[in-house]
N, C-alpha and C positions, 0 to 999 in steps of 0.2 A: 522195371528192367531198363537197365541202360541203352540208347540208342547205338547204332552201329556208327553213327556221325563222333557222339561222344566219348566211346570206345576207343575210337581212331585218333582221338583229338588227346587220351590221355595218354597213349601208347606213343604218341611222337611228341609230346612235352616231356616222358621219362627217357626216352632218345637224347631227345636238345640236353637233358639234365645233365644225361651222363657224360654227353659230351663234354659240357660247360666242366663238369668237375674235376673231369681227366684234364683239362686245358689248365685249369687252376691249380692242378697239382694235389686235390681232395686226397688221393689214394697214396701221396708219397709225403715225403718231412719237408717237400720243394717250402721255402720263405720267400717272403716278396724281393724281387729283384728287379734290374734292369733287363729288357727284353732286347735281344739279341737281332738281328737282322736276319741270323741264319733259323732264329726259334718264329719268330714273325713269320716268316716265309714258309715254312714250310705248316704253320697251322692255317694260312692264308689258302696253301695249296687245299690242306681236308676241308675248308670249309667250303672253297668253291669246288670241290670233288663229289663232296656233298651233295649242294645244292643241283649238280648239272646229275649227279644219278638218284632225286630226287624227283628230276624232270623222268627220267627212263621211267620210273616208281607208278608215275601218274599214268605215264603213256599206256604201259602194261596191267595194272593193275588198279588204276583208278576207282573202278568200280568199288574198293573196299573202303574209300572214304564215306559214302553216301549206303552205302551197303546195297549197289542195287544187283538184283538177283532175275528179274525179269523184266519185260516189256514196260508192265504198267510203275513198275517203281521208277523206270527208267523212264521213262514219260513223265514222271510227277518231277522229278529233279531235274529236268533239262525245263520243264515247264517252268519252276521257281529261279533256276538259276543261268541256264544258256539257251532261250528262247529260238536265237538264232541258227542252230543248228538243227540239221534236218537230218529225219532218221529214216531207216529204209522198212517201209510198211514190212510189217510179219519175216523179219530180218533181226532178231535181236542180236547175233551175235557181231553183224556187220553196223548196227547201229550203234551199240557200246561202243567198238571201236571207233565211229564217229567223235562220240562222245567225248572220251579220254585223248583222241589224237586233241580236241580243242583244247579240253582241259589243262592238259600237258602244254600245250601253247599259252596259254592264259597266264599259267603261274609262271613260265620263265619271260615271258615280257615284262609281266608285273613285275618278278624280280630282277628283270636289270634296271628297270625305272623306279624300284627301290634303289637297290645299287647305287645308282649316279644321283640320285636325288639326296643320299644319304652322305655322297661326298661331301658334301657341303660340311658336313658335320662334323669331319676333319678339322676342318679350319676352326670351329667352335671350341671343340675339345683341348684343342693347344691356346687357345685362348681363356679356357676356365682353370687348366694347369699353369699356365702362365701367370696370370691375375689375384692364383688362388697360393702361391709359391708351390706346388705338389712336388716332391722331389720325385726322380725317375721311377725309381724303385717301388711306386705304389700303385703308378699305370695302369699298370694289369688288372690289378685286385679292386681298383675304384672302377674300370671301363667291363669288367666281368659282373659286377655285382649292377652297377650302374643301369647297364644295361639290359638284364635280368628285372629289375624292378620296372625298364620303359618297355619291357614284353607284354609285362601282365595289365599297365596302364594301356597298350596298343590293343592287348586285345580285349578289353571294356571298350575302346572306343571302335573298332574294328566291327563288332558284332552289334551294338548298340547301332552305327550308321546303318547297316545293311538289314537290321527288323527297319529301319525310320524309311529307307528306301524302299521296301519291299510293301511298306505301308502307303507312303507318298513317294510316286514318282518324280515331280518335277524338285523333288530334292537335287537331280543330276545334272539337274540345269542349275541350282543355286551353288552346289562344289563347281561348275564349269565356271562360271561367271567367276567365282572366286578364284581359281587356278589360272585364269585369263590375267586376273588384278595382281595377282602376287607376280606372275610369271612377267609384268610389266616392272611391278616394282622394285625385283629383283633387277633386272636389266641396269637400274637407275638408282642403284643401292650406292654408296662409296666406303669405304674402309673405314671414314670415321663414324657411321652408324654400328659399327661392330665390338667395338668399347666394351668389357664388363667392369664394371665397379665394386666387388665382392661385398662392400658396406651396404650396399645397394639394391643388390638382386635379393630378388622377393621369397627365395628360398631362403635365406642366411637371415631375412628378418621374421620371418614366419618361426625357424626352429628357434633363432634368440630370443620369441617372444613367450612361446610354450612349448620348448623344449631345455631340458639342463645341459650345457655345451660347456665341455671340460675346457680346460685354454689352453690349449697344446696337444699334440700327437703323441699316445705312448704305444711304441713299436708300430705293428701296423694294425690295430683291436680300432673297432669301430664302437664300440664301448668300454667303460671302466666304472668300475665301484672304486670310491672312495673310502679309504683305510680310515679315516676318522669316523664319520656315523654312516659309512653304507649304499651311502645315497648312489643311485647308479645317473652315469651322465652319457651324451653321445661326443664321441672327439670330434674335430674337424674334418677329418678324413670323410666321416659317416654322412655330413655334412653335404659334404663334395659328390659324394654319391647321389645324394636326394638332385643336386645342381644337374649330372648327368644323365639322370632318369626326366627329371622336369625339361629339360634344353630337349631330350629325345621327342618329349610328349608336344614338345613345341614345332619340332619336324615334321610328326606325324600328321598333323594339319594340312600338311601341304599334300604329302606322299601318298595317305593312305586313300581321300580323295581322287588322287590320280589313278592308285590300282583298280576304284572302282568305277574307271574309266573303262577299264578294261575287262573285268569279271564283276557277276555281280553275287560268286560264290565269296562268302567270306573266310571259308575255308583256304579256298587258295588264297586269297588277301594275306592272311594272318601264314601260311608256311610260306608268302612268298619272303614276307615281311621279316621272320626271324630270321631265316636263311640269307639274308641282305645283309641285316643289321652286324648277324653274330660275323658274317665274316668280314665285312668292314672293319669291327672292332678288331679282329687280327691284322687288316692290314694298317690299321692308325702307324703300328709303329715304323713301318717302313715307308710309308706314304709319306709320313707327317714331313718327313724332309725334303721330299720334292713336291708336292703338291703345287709350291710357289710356280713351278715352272707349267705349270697348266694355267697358264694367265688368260682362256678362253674358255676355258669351263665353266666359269659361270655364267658365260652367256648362254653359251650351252645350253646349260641348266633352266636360264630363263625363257631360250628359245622353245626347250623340250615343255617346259610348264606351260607355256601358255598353247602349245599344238594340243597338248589331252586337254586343257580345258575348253579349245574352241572345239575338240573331238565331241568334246560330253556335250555340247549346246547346240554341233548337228547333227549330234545323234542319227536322229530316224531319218532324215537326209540322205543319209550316209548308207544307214542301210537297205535307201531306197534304191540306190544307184550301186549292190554289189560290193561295198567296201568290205575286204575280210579284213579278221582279225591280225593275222600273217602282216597287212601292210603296214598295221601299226608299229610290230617289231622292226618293217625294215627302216622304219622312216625315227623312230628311235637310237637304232646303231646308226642310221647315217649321221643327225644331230649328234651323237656324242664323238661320232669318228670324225665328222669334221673341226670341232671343239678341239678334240685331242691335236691332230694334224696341224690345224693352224698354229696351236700353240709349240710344239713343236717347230716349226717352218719358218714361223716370226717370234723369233724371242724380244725379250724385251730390250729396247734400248739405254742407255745407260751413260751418263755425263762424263766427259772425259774427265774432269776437274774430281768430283766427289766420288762416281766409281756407280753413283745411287740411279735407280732407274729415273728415266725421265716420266 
C-alpha cells in the first residue's frame, strides 16, 4: 500500500501536469509561437497565484502531506524533519498547528530563494537561444519541456541529498562551505566567463556522439523518421531541450543546497522548487528584456549565497541563541530588495561618445 507521503506526491505532480499542459496549449490546436507579453503576464500571475495559495494549502492543511493523523505520527515527522519546533504536551490539535504554521514558512522562504537564485537563469537561457540561433517561436515549447525533464533530474537530486543528510549530518556543513565558495565566486564572476560555444558544450557532443541528430529543424517535432530507410533521428530543437534541462541541473547545485538550508523536509524542497522554476519559466519572456536593468542582483545573488551558507555552518549557534526561521525570510527579502533598489536608484553610467555603459 502506498504511503500517504507518496499519494500526495503523486496527486500534486498530476496538478503541476495539468497545469503544464493547459499552458502548452495540450487541449487546443495552439502551435508554437511567439509569447506575448500580455500571455507571459498573466500565466506569471497563476503561477505566482499558485505558489502563494500553495503556501495557505500547507498552512491549513499541511498535515495531509506526511499524513499525520495523531500525536505520535506527529512526533515522528517533526522528529525526522523539523526538530526545532516545539509542540504542546497532550495538545495535538494546538501542536499541528505549530507544525504547519512552520511548514508553511519553510516552503515560501525556500521558494523565494528558489525564486531569485533561479534568476540567474534568465540570463543563461537567452544566452543558449542566442548561441544556439532558436527562433522565438519555439520558447515556449523548448523552456516547457526543458524544464519538465530538470523537475524530474531535481527531484532525484532533491531526495537522494535529504536520505544522504538524514544519514550524515555534517553533510550541511560541506553544502554550507560550498554555498559560502560559490556565493564568493559569483561576486567575482565577469561576463566573459558566461560564453557558450554550442560546438562545445558537453550536451551537443554527448548527443553527436550517441545519438542520430537530423541537420535542421522540421517544424517544431523533436523527432523525425527519415522517409528513406526509417531510421528515426532527434532535431536540434530536442537537442536544446537536453541543453535547458542539463544548464537547470547545473543551478540546482547551488539552490537546492540552500533550501536545505532551511527545511530539512524534502517534500517542501521539491514543491518549493517546482513552484519557482515553473513560474520563472513564465516570466523568462517578459523579464528577459529588462533583467539588464537589475545590474545589482547579482550581487545580490552572491550576497544571499553566501548568508545561507555561512547560515548552514552555524547552524547549532544559531539555534543556540533563538534564531527563528521567520529571520531568515526577512533577511532574504531585505538582500533582494536592496539588490532591486540599488539597481533601480544607480543605473548604469554610460559614455557620452559611444552611448555603451561604462
Amino acid at each position: 500500500m502506498l504511503s500517504n507521503e507518496v499519494l500526495f506526491f503523486l496527486a500534486f505532480a498530476a496538478f503541476v501536469l495539468l497545469i503544464m499542459a493547459i499552458d502548452l496549449g495540450a487541449f487546443t490546436k495552439q502551435k508554437s509561437h511567439v509569447v506575448e507579453f500580455k500571455e507571459a503576464a498573466i500565466w506569471s500571475a497563476i503561477w505566482v497565484a499558485l505558489s502563494i495559495g500553495f503556501y495557505f494549502f500547507l498552512k491549513n492543511f499541511g498535515y495531509l502531506v506526511h499524513g499525520i493523523t495523531d500525536m505520535a505520527k506527529l512526533e515522528e515527522v517533526r522528529g525526522r524533519y523539523a526538530s526545532h519546533v516545539k509542540l504542546v504536551p497532550g495538545d495535538f490539535t494546538a501542536s499541528l498547528e505549530r507544525f504547519q504554521n512552520n511548514m508553511s514558512l519553510e516552503y515560501i522562504t525556500g521558494y523565494l530563494v528558489e525564486y531569485s537564485l533561479s534568476a540567474d537563469n534568465i540570463f543563461v537561457f537567452i544566452l543558449i537561444f542566442s548561441s544556439f540561433g532558436v527562433h522565438q517561436r519555439y520558447y515556449k515549447k523548448i523552456l516547457v519541456w526543458g524544464i519538465l525533464g530538470a523537475i524530474i533530474l531535481r527531484f532525484v537530486f532533491i531526495f537522494l541529498g535529504s536520505a544522504l543528510i538524514q544519514r550524515f549530518e555534517w553533510i550541511m556543513y560541506l553544502f554550507g562551505a560550498f554555498l559560502v565558495y560559490t556565493g564568493i565566486q559569483l561576486f567575482f564572476q565577469g561576463e566573459e566567463d558566461e560564453k557558450i560555444d554550442p560546438s562545445k558544450h558537453p550536451v551537443v557532443r554527448f548527443a553527436s556522439k550517441y545519438l542520430n541528430v537530423y541537420g535542421r529543424n522540421v517544424s517544431d517535432n523533436f523527432f523525425i523518421r527519415r522517409k528513406s530507410d526509417h531510421k528515426l533521428f532527434v532535431t536540434p530543437l530536442f537537442i536544446i531541450v537536453i541543453v535547458v534541462a542539463f544548464t537547470d541541473l547545473v543551478f540546482a547545485v547551488d539552490s537546492i543546497p540552500a533550501i536545505f538550508s532551511i527545511t530539512k523536509d524534502p517534500y517542501i524542497v521539491f514543491f518549493s522548487n517546482v513552484f519557482a522554476i515553473m513560474g520563472l519559466r513564465s516570466m523568462f519572456f517578459f523579464l528577459s528584456s529588462i533583467m539588464s536593468k537589475f545590474r545589482f542582483l547579482k550581487v545580490g545573488l552572491a550576497v544571499l549565497l553566501t548568508f545561507i551558507g555561512a547560515k548552514m555552518l552555524a547552524e547549532h549557534w544559531l539555534a543556540g541563541i533563538g534564531f527563528q526561521p521567520v529571520y531568515s525570510l526577512y533577511i532574504i527579502v531585505g538582500i533582494l530588495g536592496v539588490s532591486i533598489l540599488a539597481s533601480l536608484l544607480i543605473p548604469e553610467k554610460k559614455s557620452e561618445s559611444t552611448g555603451d555603459p561604462v
